[in-house]
KOLGU-4560 file (N, C-alpha, C; in nm, 3 decimals, padded with zeros to 5 digits):
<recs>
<n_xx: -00.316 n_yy: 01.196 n_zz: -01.069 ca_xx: -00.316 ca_yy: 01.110 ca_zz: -00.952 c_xx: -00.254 c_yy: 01.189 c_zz: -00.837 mol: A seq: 1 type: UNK>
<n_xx: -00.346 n_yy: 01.185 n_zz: -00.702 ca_xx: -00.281 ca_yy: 01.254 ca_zz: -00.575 c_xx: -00.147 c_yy: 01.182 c_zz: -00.547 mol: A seq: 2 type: UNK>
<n_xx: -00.057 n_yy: 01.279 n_zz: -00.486 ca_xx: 00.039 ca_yy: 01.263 ca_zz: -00.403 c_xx: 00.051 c_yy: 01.141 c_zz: -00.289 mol: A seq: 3 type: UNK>
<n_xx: -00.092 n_yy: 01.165 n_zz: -00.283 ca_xx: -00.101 ca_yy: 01.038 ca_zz: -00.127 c_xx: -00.118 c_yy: 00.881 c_zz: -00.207 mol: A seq: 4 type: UNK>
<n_xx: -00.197 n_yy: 00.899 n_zz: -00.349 ca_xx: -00.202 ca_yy: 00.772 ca_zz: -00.414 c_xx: -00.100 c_yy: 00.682 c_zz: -00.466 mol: A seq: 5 type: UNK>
<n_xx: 00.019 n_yy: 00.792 n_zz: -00.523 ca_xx: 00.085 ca_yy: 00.735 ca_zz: -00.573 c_xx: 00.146 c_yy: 00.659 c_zz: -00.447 mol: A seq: 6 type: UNK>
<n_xx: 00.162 n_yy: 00.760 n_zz: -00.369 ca_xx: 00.247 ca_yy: 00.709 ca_zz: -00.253 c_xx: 00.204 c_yy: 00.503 c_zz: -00.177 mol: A seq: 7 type: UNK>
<n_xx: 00.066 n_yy: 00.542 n_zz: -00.185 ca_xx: -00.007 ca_yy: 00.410 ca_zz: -00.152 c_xx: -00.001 c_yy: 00.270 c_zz: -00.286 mol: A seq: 8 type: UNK>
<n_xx: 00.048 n_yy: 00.335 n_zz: -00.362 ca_xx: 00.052 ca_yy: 00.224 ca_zz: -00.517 c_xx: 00.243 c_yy: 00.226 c_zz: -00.533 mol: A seq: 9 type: UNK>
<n_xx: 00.331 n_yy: 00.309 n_zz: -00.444 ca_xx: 00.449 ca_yy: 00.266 ca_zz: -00.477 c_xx: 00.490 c_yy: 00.204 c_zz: -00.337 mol: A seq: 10 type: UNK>
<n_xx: 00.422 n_yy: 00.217 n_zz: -00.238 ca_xx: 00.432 ca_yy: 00.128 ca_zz: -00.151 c_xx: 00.421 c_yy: -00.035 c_zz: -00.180 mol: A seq: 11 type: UNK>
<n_xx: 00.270 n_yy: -00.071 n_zz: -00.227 ca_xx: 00.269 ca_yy: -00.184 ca_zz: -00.283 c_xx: 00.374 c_yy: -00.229 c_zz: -00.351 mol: A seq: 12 type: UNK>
<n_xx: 00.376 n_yy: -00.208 n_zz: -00.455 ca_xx: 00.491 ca_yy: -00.222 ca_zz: -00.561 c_xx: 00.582 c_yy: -00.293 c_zz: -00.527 mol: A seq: 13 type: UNK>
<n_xx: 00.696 n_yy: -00.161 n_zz: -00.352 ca_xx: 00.801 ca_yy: -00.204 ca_zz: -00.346 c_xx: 00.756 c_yy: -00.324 c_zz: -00.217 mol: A seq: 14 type: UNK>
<n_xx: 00.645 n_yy: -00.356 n_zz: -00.199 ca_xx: 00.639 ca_yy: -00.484 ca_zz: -00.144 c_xx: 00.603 c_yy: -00.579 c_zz: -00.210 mol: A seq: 15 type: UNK>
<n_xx: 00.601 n_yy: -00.628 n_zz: -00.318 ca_xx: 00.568 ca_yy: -00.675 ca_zz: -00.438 c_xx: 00.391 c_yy: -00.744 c_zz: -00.408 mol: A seq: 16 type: UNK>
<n_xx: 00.337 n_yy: -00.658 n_zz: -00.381 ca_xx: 00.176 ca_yy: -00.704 ca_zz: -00.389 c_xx: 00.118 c_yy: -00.857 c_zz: -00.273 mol: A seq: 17 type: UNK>
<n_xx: 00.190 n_yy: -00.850 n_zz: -00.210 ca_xx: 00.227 ca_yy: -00.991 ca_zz: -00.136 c_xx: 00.117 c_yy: -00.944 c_zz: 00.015 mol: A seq: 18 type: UNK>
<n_xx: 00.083 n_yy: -00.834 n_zz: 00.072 ca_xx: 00.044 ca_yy: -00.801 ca_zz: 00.186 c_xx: -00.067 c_yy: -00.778 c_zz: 00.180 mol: A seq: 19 type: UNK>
<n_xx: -00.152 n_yy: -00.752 n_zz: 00.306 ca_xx: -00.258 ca_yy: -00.722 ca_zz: 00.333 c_xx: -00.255 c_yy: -00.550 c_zz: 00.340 mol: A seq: 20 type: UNK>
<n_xx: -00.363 n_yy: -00.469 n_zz: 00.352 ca_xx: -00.372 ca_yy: -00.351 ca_zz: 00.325 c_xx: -00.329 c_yy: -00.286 c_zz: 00.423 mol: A seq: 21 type: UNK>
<n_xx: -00.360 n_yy: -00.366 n_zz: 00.569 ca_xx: -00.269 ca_yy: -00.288 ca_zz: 00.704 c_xx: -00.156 c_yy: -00.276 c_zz: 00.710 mol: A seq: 22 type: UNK>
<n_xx: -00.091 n_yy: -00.341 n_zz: 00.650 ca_xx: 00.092 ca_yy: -00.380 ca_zz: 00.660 c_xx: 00.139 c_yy: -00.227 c_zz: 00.585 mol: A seq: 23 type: UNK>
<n_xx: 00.048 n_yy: -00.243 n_zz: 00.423 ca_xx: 00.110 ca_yy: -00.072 ca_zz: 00.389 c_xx: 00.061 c_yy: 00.032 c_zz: 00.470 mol: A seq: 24 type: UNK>
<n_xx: -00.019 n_yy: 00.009 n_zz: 00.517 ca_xx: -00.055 ca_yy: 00.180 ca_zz: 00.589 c_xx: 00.030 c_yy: 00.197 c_zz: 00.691 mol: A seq: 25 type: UNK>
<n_xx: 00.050 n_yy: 00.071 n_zz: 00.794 ca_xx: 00.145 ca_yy: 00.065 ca_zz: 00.886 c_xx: 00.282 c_yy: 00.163 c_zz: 00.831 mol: A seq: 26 type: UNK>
<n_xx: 00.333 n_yy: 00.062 n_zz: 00.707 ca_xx: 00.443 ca_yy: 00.116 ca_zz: 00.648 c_xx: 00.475 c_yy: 00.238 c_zz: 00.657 mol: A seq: 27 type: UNK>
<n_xx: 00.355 n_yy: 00.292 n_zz: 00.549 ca_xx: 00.327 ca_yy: 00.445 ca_zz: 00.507 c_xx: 00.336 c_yy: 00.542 c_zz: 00.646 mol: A seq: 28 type: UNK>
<n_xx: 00.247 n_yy: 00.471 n_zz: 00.762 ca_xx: 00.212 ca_yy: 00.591 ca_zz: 00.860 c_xx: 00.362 c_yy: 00.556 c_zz: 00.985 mol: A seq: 29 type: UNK>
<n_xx: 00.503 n_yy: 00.466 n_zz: 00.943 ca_xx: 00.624 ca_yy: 00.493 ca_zz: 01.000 c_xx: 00.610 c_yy: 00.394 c_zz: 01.122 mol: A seq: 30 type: UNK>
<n_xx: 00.529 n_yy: 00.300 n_zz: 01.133 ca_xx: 00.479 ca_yy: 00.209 ca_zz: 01.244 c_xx: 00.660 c_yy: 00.112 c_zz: 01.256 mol: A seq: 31 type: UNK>
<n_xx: 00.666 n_yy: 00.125 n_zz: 01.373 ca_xx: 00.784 ca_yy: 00.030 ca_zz: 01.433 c_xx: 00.762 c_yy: -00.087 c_zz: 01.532 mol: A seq: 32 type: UNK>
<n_xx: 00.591 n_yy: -00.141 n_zz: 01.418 ca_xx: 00.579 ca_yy: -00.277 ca_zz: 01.492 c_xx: 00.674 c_yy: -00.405 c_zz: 01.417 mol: A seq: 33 type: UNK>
<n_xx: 00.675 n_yy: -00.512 n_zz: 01.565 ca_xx: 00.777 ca_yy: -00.600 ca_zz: 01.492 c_xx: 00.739 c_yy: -00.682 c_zz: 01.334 mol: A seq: 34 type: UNK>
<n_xx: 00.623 n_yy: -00.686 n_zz: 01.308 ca_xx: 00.568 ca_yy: -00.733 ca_zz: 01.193 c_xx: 00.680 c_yy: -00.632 c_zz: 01.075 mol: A seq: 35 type: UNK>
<n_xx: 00.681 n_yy: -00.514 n_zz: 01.110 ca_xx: 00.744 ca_yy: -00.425 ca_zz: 00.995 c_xx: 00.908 c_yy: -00.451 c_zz: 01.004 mol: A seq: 36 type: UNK>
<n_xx: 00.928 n_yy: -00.447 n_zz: 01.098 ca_xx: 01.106 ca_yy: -00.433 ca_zz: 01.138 c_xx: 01.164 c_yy: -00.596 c_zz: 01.083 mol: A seq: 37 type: UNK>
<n_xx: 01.075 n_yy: -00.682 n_zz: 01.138 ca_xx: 01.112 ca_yy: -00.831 ca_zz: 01.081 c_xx: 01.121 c_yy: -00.830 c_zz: 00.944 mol: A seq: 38 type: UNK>
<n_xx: 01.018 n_yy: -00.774 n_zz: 00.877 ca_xx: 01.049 ca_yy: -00.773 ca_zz: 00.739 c_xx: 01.139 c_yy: -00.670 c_zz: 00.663 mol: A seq: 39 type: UNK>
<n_xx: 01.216 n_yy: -00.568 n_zz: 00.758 ca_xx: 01.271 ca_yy: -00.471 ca_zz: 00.726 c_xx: 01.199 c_yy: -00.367 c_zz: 00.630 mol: A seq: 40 type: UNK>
<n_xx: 01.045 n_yy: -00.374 n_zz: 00.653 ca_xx: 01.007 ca_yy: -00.284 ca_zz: 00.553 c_xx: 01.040 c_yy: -00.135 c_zz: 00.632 mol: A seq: 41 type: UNK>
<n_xx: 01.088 n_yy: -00.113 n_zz: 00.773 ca_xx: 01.147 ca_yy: 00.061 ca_zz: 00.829 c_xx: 01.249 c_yy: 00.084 c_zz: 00.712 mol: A seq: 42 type: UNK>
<n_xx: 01.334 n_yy: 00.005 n_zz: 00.661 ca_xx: 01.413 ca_yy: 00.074 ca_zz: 00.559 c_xx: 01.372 c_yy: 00.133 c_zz: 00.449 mol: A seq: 43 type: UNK>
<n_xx: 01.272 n_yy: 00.065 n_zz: 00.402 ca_xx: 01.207 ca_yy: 00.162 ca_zz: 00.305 c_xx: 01.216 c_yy: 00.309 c_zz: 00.238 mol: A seq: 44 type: UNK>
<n_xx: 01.251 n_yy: 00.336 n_zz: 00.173 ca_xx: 01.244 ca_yy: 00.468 ca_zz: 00.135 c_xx: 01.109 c_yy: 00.544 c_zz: 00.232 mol: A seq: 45 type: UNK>
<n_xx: 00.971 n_yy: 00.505 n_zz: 00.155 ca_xx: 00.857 ca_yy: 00.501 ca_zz: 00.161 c_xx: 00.782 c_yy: 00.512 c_zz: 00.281 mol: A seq: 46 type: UNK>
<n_xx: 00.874 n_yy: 00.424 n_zz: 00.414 ca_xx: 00.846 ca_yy: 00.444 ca_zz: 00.540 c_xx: 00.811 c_yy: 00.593 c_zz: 00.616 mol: A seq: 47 type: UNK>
<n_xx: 00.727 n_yy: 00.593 n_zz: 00.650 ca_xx: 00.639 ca_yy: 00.710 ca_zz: 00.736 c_xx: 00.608 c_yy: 00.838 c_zz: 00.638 mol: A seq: 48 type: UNK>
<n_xx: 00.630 n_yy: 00.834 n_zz: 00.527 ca_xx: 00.561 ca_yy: 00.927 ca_zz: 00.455 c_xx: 00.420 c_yy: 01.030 c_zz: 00.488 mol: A seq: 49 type: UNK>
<n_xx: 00.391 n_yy: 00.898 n_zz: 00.495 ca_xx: 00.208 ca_yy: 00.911 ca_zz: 00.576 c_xx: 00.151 c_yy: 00.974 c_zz: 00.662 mol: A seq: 50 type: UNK>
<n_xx: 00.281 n_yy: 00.935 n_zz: 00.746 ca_xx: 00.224 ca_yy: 00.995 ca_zz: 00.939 c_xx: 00.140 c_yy: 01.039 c_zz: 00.913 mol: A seq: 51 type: UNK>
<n_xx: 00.099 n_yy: 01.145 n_zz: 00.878 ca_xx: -00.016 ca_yy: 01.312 ca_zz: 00.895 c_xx: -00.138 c_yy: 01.221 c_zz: 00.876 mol: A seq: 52 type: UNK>
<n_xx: -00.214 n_yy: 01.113 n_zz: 00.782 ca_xx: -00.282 ca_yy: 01.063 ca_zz: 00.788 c_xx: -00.300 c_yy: 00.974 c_zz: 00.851 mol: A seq: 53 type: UNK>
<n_xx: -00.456 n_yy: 00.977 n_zz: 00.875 ca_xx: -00.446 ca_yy: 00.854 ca_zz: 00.994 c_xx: -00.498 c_yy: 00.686 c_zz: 00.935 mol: A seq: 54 type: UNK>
<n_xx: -00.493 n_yy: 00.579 n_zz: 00.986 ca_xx: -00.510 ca_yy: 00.427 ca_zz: 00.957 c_xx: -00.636 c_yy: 00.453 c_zz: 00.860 mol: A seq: 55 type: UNK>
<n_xx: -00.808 n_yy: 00.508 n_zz: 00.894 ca_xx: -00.869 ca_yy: 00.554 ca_zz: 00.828 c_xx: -00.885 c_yy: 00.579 c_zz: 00.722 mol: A seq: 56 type: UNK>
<n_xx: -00.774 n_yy: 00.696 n_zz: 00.686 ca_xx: -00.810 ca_yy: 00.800 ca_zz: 00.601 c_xx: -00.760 c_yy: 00.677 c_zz: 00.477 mol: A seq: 57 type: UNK>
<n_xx: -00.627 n_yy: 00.614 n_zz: 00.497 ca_xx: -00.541 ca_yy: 00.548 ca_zz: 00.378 c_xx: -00.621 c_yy: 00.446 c_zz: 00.373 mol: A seq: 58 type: UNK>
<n_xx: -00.721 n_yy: 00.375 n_zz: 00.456 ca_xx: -00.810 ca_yy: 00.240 ca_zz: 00.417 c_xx: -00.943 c_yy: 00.293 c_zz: 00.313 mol: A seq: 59 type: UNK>
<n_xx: -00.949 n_yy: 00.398 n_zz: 00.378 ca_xx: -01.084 ca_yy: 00.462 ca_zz: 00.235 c_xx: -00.960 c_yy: 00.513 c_zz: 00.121 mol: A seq: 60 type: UNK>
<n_xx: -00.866 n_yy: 00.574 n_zz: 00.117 ca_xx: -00.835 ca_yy: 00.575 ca_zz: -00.017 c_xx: -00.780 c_yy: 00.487 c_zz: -00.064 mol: A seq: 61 type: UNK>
<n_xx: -00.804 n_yy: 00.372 n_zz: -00.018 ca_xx: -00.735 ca_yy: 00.229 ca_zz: -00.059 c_xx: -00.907 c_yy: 00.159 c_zz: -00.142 mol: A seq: 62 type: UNK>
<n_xx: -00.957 n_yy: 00.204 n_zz: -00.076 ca_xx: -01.118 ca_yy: 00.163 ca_zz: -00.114 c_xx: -01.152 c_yy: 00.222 c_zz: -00.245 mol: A seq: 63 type: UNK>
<n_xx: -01.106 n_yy: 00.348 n_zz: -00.246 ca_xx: -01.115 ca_yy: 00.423 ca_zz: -00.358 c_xx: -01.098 c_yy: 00.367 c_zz: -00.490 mol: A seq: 64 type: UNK>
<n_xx: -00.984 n_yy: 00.356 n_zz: -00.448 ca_xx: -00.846 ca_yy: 00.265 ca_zz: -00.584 c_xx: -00.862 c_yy: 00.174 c_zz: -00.652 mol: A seq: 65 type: UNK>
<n_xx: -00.979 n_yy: 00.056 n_zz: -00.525 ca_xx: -01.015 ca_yy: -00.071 ca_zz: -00.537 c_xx: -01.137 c_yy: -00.052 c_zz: -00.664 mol: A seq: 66 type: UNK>
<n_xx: -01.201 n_yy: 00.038 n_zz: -00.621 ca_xx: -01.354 ca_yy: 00.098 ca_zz: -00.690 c_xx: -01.301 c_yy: 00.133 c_zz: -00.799 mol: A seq: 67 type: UNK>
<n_xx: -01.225 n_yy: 00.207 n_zz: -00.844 ca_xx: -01.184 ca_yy: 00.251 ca_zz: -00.945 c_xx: -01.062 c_yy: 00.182 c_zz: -01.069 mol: A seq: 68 type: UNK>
<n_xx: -01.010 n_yy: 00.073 n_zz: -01.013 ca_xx: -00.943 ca_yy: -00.056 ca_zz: -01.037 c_xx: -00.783 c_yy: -00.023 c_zz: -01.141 mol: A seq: 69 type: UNK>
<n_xx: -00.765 n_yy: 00.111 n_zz: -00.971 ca_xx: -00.619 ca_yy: 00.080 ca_zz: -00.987 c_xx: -00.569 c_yy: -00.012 c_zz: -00.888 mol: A seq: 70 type: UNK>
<n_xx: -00.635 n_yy: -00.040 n_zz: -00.758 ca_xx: -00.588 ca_yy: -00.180 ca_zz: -00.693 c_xx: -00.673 c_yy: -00.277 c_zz: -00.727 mol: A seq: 71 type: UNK>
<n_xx: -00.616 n_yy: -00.454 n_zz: -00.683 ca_xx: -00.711 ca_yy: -00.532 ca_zz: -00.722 c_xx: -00.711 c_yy: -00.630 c_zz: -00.562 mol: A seq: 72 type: UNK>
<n_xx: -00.788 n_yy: -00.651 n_zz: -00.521 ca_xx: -00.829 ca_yy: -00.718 ca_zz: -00.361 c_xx: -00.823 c_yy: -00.856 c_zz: -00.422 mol: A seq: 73 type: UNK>
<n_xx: -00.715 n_yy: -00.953 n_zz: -00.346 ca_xx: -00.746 ca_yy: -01.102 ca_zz: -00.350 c_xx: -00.806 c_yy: -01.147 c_zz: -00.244 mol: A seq: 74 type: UNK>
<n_xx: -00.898 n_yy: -01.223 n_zz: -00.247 ca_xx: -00.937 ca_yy: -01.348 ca_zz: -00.127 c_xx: -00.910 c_yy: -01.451 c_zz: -00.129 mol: A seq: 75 type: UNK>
<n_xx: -00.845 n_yy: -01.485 n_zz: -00.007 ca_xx: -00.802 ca_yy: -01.629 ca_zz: -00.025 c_xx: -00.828 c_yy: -01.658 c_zz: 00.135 mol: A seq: 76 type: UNK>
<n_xx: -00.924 n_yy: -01.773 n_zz: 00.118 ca_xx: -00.977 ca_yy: -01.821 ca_zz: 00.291 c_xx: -01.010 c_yy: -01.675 c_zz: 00.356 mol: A seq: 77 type: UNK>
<n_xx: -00.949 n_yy: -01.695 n_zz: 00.474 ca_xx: -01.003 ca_yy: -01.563 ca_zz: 00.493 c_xx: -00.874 c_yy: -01.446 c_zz: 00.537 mol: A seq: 78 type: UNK>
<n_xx: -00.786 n_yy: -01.462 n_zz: 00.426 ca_xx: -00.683 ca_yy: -01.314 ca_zz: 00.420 c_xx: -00.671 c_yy: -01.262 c_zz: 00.310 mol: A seq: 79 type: UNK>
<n_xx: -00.682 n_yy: -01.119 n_zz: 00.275 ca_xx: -00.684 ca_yy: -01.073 ca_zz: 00.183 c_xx: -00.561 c_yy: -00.989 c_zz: 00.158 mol: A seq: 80 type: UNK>
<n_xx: -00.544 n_yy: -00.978 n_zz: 00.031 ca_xx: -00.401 ca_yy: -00.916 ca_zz: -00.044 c_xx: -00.454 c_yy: -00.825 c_zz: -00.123 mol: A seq: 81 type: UNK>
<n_xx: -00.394 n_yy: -00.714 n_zz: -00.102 ca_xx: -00.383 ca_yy: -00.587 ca_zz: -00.254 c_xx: -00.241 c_yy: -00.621 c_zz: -00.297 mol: A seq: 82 type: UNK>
<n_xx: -00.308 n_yy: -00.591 n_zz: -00.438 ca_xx: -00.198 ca_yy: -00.568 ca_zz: -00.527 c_xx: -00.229 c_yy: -00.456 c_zz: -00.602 mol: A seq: 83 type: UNK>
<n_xx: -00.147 n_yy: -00.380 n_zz: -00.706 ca_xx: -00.166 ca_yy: -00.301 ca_zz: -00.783 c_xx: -00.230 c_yy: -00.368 c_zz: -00.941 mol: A seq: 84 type: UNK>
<n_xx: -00.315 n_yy: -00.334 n_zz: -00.993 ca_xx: -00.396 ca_yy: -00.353 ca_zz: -01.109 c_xx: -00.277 c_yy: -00.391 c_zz: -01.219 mol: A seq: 85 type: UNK>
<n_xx: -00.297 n_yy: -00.435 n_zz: -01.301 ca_xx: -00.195 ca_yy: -00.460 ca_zz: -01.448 c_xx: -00.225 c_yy: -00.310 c_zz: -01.485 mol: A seq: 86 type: UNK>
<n_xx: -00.264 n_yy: -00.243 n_zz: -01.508 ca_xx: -00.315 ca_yy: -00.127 ca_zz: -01.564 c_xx: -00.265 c_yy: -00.007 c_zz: -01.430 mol: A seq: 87 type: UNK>
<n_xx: -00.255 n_yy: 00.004 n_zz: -01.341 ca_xx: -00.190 ca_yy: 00.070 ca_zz: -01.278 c_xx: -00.009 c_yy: 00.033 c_zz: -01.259 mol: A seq: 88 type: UNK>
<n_xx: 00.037 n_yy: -00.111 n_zz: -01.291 ca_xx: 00.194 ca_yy: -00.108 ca_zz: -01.281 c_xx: 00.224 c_yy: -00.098 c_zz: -01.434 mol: A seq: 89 type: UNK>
<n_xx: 00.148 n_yy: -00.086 n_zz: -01.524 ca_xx: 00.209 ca_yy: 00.020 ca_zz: -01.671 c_xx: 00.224 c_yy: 00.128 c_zz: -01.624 mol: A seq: 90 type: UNK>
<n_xx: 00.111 n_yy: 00.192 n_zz: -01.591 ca_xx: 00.151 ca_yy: 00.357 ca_zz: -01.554 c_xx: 00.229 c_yy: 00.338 c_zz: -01.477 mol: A seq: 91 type: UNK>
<n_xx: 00.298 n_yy: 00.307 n_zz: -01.353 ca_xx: 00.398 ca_yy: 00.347 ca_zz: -01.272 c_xx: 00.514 c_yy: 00.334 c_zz: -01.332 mol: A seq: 92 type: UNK>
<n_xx: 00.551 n_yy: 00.221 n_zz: -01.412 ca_xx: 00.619 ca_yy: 00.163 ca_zz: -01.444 c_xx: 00.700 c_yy: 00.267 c_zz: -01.581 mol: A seq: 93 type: UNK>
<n_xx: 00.617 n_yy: 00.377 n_zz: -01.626 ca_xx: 00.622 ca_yy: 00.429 ca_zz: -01.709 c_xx: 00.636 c_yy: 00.596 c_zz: -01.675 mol: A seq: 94 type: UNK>
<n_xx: 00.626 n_yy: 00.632 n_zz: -01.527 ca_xx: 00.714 ca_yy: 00.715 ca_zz: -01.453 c_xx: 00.820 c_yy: 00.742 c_zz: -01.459 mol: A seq: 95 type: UNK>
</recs>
């Protein structure tokens, strides 16, 4: 597993699967909108890791993940949530 994946599956994690897919990339790419700061996710370890990639690049390898079903996409009305797969928080979990 890439460097950038794990990074995008321990992000989730430490937001416990609760967000939409912009909120982690935000995270990841060090964003100091108030959506992030309210929730204190800038403290994060995990925060701005990313920068170098752009909003893009982490929504296709988020697509990737989805396809390959280490993430799993909820719908509900019309907002959607990633979470990490049962089968991807064994493996992390086992890091």
């Amino acid at each position: 597993m890439s460097k950038e994946a794990f990074l995008l599956l321990a992000c989730i994690q430490s937001c416990w699967g609760t967000w939409g897919l912009n909120m982690y990339v935000d995270i990841l790419r060090g964003s100091r909108a108030k959506k992030i700061l309210n929730a204190q996710f800038d403290m994060l370890p995990l925060h701005g890791l990313g920068r170098e990639y752009s909003s893009n690049w982490w929504k296709a390898l988020a697509s990737q993940l989805i396809f390959n079903g280490y993430l799993t996409e909820n719908i509900r009305d019309v907002y959607r949530t990633i979470r990490s797969s049962t089968f991807t928080q064994s493996f992390t979990s086992a890091t």
